[in-house]
C-alpha positions as CSV (number, residue, x, y, z in Angstrom):
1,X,-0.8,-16.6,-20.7
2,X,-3.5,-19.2,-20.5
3,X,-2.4,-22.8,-21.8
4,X,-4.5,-25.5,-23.1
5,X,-5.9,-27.0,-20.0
6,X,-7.6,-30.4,-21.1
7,X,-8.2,-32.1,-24.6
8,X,-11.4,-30.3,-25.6
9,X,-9.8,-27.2,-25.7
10,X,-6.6,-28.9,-27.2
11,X,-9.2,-30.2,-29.8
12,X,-10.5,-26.8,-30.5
13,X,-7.3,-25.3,-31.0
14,X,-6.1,-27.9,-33.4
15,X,-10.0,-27.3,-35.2
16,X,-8.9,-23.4,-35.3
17,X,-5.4,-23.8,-37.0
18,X,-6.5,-26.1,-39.2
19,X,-9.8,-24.6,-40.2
20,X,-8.1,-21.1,-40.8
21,X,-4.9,-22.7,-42.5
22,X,-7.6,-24.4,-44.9
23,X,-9.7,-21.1,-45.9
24,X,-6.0,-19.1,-46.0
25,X,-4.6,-22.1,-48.5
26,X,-1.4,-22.4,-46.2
27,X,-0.2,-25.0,-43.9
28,X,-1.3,-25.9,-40.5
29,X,2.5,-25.1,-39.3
30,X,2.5,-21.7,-40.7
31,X,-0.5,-20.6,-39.1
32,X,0.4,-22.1,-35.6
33,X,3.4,-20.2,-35.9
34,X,1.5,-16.9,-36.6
35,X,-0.7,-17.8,-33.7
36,X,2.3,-19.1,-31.5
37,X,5.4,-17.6,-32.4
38,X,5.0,-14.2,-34.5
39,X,1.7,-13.1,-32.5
40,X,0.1,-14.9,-28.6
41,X,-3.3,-15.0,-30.3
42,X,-3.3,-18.3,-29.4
43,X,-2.8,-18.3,-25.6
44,X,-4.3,-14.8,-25.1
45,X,-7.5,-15.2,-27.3
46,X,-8.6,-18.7,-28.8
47,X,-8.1,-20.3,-25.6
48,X,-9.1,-17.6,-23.1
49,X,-12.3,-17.6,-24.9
50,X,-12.8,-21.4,-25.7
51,X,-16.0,-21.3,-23.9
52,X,-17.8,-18.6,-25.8
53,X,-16.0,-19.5,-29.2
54,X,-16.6,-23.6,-29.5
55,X,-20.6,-22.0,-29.3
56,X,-20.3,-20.4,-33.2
57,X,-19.9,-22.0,-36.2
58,X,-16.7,-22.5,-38.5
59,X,-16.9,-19.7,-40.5
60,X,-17.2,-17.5,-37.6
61,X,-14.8,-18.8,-35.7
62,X,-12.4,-19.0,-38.8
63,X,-13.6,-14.7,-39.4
64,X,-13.1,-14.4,-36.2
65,X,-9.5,-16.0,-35.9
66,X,-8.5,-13.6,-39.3
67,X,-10.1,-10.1,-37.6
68,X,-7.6,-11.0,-34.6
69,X,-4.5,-12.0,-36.8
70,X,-5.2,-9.1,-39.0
71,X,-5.2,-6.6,-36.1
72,X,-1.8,-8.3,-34.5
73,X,-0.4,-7.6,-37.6
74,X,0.0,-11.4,-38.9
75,X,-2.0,-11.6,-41.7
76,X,-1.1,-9.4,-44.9
């Protein structure tokens, strides 16, 4: 599991739960918790691929972030 290893990549993950919690009309807590707690999409995708995702724009990324939570099975 790869953690958050300095603040850009802190500041993208805060930009992806935020982002997504804003185009799913939830709260930031509930979707860090489906990244976090109910799925490791966090640890094992956003940040393992920090480098090639903080290249794309929002609504990719955001796409992006719901194709992953839909296929772990944390997104109805």
């Amino acid at each position: 599991m790869d953690r958050i290893k300095n603040g850009n990549e802190l500041e993208f993950a805060v930009f992806c739960i935020e982002n997504t919690a804003a185009h799913l009309g939830i709260s930031a807590e509930t979707v860090y918790s489906r990244l976090t707690e109910q799925s490791s999409i966090l640890y094992d995708y956003i940040i393992p691929n920090y480098e090639i995702l903080h290249t794309q724009g929002k609504e990719y990324i955001v796409d992006d972030i719901l194709d992953v939570m839909r296929e772990k099975g944390v997104l109805e």
